[in-house]
N, C-alpha and C positions, 0 to 999 in steps of 0.2 A: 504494500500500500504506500505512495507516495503522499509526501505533505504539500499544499499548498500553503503554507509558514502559519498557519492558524487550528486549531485543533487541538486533541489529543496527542499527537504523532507531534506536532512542533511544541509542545509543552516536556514529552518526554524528551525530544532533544535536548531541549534548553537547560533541562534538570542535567540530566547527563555532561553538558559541556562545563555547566559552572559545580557542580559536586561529585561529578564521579567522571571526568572525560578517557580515563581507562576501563570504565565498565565494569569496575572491580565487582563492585555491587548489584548487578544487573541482576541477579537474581532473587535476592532478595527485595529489590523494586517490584521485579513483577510478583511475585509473592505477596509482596501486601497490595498490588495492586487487585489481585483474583477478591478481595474481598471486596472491592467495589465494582465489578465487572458482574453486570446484568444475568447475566449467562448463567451464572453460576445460582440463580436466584428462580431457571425459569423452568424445573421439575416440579415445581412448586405450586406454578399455574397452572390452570386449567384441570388438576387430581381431579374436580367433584365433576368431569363430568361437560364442564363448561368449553364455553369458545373464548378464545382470545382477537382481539383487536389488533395488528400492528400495522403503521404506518413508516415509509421510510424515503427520504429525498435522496434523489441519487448524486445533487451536489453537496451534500451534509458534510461540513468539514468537521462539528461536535461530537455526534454518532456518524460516522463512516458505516456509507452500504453493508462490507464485510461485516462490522460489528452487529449492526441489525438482522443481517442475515441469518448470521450466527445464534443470536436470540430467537430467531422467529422459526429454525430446527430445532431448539433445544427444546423447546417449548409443548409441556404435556398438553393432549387431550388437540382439541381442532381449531383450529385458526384461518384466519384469512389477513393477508396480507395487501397495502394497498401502497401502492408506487409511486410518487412522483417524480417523474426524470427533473423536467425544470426546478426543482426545489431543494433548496438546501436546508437547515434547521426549522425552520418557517413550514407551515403547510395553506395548503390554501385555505378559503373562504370555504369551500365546499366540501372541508375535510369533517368540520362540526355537524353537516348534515346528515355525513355518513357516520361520523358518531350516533350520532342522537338514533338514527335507523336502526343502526345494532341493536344499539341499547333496548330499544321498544319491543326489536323482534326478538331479546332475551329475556325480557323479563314480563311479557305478556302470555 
């Protein structure tokens, strides 16, 4: 995955050049990093039964494609995934409608 200098990916740089530019510690970085990595959170959803929601911009420099991807397999039980190429963290106007749709046809 390439950085466009904002993100995830250019923040680990950044940490890496000013405290660790040998990488001594790279593993123990990602190590505490698995604790805040979604991922690891998403055997979790969906157990009872349910559907999951995911949305993802394919220019997201915050959550990167990959990462969401990655979430939206790990992910128990059935989901639907919804795309936006032109978008990056932002989703459109007519992402709240397609919320609000799930939401109705799950819990009616």
């Amino acid at each position: 995955m390439q950085s466009d200098g904002t993100g995830p990916i250019a923040e680990l740089s950044g940490y890496f050049q000013l405290f660790d530019p040998e990488h001594k510690r790279e593993e123990d970085v990602f190590q505490v990093l698995d604790y805040f990595d979604a991922v690891n959170f998403a055997p979790w959803v969906g157990q009872a039964g349910g559907i999951s929601l995911v949305s993802v911009g394919l220019k997201d420099t915050s959550c990167p494609p990959p990462i969401v991807y990655a979430l939206s397999r790990a992910l128990s039980g059935e989901k639907k995934l919804l795309i936006y190429p032109e978008y990056g963290h932002e989703s459109p106007d007519e992402f709240v409608d397609r919320q609000l749709e799930f939401l109705a046809g799950e819990l009616l």
